[in-house]
C-alpha positions in Angstrom: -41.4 -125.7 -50.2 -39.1 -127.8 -49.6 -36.7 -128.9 -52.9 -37.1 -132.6 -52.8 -40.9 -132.6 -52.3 -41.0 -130.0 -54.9 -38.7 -132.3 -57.5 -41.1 -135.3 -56.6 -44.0 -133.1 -57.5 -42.9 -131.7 -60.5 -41.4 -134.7 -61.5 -44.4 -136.2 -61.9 -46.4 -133.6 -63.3 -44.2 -133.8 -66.2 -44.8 -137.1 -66.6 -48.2 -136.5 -67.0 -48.1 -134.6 -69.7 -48.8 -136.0 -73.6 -46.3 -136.1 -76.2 -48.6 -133.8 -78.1 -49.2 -131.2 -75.0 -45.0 -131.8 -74.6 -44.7 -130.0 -78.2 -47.6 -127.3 -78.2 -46.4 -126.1 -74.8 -42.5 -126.1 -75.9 -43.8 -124.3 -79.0 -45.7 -121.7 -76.8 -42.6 -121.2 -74.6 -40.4 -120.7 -77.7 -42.9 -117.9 -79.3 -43.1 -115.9 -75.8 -39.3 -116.1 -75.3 -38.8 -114.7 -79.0 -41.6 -112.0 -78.7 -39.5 -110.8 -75.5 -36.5 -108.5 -75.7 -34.8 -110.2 -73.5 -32.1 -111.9 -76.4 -32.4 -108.7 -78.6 -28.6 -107.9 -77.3 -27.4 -111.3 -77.2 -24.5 -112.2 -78.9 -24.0 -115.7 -77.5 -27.0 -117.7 -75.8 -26.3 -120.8 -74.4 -29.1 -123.3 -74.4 -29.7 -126.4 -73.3 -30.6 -129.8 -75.1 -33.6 -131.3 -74.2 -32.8 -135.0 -72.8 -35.5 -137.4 -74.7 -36.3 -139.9 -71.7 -37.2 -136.3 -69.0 -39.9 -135.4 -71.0 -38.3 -131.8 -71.2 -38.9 -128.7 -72.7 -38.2 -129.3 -76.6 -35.9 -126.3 -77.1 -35.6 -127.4 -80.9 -37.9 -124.5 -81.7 -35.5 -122.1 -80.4 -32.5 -123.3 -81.5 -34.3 -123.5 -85.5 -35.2 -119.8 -84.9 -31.7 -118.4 -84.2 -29.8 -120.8 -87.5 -32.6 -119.8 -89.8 -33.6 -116.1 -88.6 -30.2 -115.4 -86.3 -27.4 -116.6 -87.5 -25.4 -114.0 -85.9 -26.2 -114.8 -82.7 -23.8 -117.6 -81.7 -25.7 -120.7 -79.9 -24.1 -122.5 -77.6 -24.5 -125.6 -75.4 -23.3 -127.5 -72.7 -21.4 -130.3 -72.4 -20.3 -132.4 -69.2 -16.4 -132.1 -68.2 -14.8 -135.2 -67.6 -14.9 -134.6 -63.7 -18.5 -135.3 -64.2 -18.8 -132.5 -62.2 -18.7 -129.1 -64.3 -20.2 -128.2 -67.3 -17.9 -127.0 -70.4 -19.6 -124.6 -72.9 -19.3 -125.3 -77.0 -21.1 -123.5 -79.7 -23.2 -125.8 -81.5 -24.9 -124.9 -85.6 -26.9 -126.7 -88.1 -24.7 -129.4 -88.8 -23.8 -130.4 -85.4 -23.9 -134.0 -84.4 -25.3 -135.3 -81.0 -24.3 -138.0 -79.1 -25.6 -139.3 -76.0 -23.5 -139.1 -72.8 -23.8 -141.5 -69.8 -26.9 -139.9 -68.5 -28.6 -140.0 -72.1 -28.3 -136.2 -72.4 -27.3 -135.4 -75.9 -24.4 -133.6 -76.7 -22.3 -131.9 -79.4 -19.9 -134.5 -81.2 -17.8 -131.2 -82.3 -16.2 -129.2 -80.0 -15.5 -125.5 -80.3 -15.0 -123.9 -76.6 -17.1 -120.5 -75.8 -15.9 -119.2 -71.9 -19.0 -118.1 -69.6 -17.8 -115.0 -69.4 -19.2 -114.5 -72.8 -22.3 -116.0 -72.7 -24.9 -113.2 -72.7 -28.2 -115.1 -71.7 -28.9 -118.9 -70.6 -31.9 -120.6 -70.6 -32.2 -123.0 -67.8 -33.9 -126.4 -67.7 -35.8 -126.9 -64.8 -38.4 -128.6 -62.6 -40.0 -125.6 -61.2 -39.9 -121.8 -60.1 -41.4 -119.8 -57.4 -42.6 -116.2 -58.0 -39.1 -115.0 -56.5 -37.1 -116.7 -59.1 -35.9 -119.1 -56.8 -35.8 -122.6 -59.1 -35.6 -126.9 -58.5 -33.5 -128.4 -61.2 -32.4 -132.4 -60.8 -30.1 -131.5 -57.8 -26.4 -132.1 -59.3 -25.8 -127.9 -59.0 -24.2 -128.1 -62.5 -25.9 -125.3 -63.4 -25.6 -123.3 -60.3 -21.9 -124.1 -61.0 -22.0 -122.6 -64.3 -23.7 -119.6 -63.6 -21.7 -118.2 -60.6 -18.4 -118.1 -63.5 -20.4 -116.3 -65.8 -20.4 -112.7 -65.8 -22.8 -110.8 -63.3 -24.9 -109.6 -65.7 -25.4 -112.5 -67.7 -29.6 -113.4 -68.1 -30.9 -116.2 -66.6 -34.1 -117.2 -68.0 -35.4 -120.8 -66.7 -37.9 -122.7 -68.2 -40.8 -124.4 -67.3 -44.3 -126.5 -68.4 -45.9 -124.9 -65.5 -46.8 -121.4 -63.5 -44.5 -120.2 -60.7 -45.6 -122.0 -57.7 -46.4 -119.4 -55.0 -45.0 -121.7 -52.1 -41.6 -120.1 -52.3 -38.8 -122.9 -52.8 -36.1 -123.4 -50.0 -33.4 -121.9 -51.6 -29.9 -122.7 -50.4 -26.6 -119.9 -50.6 -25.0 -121.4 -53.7 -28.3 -121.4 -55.8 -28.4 -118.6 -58.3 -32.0 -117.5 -58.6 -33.9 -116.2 -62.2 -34.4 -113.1 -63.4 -37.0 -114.7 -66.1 -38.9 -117.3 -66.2 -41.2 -118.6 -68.8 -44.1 -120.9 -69.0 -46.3 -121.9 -72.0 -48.9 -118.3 -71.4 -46.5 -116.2 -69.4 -42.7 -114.5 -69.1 -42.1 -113.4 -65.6 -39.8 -110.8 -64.4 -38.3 -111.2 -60.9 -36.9 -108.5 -58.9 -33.4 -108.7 -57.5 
């Protein structure tokens, strides 16, 4: 499938979808992803904020669980470099402040730096996935970016309102694919 017919689609999938189904789904993605074992090793997660206006997974639910029930596991987030090209990493806790940058995405007013070489797992916004792992975010590469500087076995776990499509998804040679993804019933394990 080709990625721009695949962001138009999905793109307006999302759109479709209720405040109310917004929140139960993002609830049901946050309870598989804890059930897993895939952060049971973590020391440092990074995970995105949801933007308001995308209609996003509402990773709230996650980020609660690790302050209240994790606290040693440090959180962290992203925030966009000044080249407006790369992301920069900062841990984030329960007193952080947001604000919203230029493309409404909230981030951390408080900065304190974590490298990507230390980041253990990430969870990935996206669009879709395919049942290779192969994934459509909004086509800046920021995170394909990011995830080629973090270490090689860092988790990659995207995630998503919707099933794997089983049209595989053009990928190109600088897109790093999943190893996980999750959707609101399922976690699925790609092989590499």
């Amino acid at each position: 499938m080709n990625k721009d017919a695949a962001r138009k689609l999905y793109t307006s999938k999302r759109k479709e979808l209720s405040t109310g189904e917004i929140r139960e789904n993002s609830k049901s993605i946050a309870e598989t992803f804890i059930k897993s074992d895939l952060w049971k090793n973590c020391t440092v997660i990074h995970i995105f904020i949801s933007i308001p206006d995308k209609a996003e997974i509402d990773t709230s639910f996650l980020i609660d669980f690790f302050f209240e029930q994790h606290p040693e596991i440090k959180i962290c987030t992203s925030i966009i470099d000044t080249n407006g090209q790369d992301l920069l990493h900062t841990c984030i806790t329960p007193s952080t402040t947001y604000i919203p940058n230029r493309w409404n995405i909230p981030e951390p007013v408080e900065r304190l730096a974590v490298h990507e070489q230390d980041i253990d797992l990430v969870l990935l916004p996206l669009l879709a996935f395919d049942s290779k792992g192969n994934r459509v975010g909004y086509g800046k590469g920021f995170y394909d970016r990011f995830l080629q500087n973090c270490k090689s076995e860092v988790i990659k776990v995207g995630l998503s309102f919707f099933r794997p499509t089983d049209e595989l998804i053009e990928a190109d040679t600088w897109d790093v694919p999943l190893d996980y993804g999750i959707s609101p019933d399922q976690l699925y394990a790609f092989k590499k």
